[in-house]
Structures are given as structure tokens and as C-alpha cells.
C-alpha positions, 0 to 999 in steps of 0.5 A: 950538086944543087946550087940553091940561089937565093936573091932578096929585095928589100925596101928602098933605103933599107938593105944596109939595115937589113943586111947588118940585123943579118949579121949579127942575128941570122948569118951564124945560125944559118951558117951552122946548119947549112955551111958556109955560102957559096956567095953572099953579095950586095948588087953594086949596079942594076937594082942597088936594094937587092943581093943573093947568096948561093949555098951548094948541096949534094942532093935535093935530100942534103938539102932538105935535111940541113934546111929542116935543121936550119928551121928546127933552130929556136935561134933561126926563129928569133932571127925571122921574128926580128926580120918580119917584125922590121919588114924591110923585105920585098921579095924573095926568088929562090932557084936551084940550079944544077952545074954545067957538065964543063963547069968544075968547081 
């Protein structure tokens, strides 16, 4: 199993614009293609102009193959034109990470 953890920086003042232009253009594309996140929070304390998601996959091959078919999405496309176009992202760090062997989920 893969968790690919995905954490986000937008601009100061700017995430809760971020985060609803999401919602109503990426979140169900997204969801399509690589099924409902593990994870999808706002930070409350720390750096209030950050959140992640995590999605869980099989393998690196499952991965690659939802994700190929997340980018192959004319609707994905819209969505990321809009996200540039806004410019309201900093940053972004992705990690995949694997369970520890006493964790079950």
C-alpha cells in the first residue's frame, strides 16, 4: 500500500478562495479517477495557509494508472487552467509513504 500525502501552500488570505474554486471544479474529477482521499483537511494551528489530502493505492502501478487517468481528463484540465490562472498556490510537497507493519487500516 502507498499513501501519496499531498500538502499545499497557498498565499496568505487566499485558501478558503482556493479550496471552494476546488470544490465546485476539481474535487469530483479527482474523485473520479483516483477514488475518495484518505484525508482532505484544512490546518487549524501551525501554518493556517496550508492543508493536505492523502489517497491511498495499492501499488506504485495503481497509482500511475489512476493518476494517468486523472491527467488524460479534459475536466481536470479546466480545473488546473482555472488553479494557475488564480495563482493562489505556493507550494506544493508530495510524499508517498508506506504503513508500518503494526498499523492496520
Amino acid at each position: 500500500m502507498f499513501y501519496d500525502v499531498r500538502t499545499y501552500t497557498c498565499h496568505p488570505g487566499t485558501i478558503k478562495k482556493h479550496l471552494a474554486m476546488y470544490a465546485e471544479h476539481g474535487f469530483d474529477t479527482q474523485r473520479k479517477h483516483l477514488g475518495d482521499p484518505v484525508v482532505y483537511a484544512q490546518t487549524e494551528t501551525g501554518n493556517v495557509n496550508s492543508y493536505l489530502h492523502i489517497w491511498l493505492y495499492k501499488d506504485a502501478a495503481d497509482r500511475a494508472t489512476r493518476r494517468a487517468a486523472l491527467q488524460a481528463d479534459p475536466a481536470w484540465h479546466v480545473y488546473m487552467a482555472k488553479s494557475a490562472e488564480a495563482g493562489w498556490l505556493i507550494s506544493q510537497e508530495n510524499r508517498l509513504m508506506t504503513p508500518t507493519p503494526f498499523f492496520k487500516r
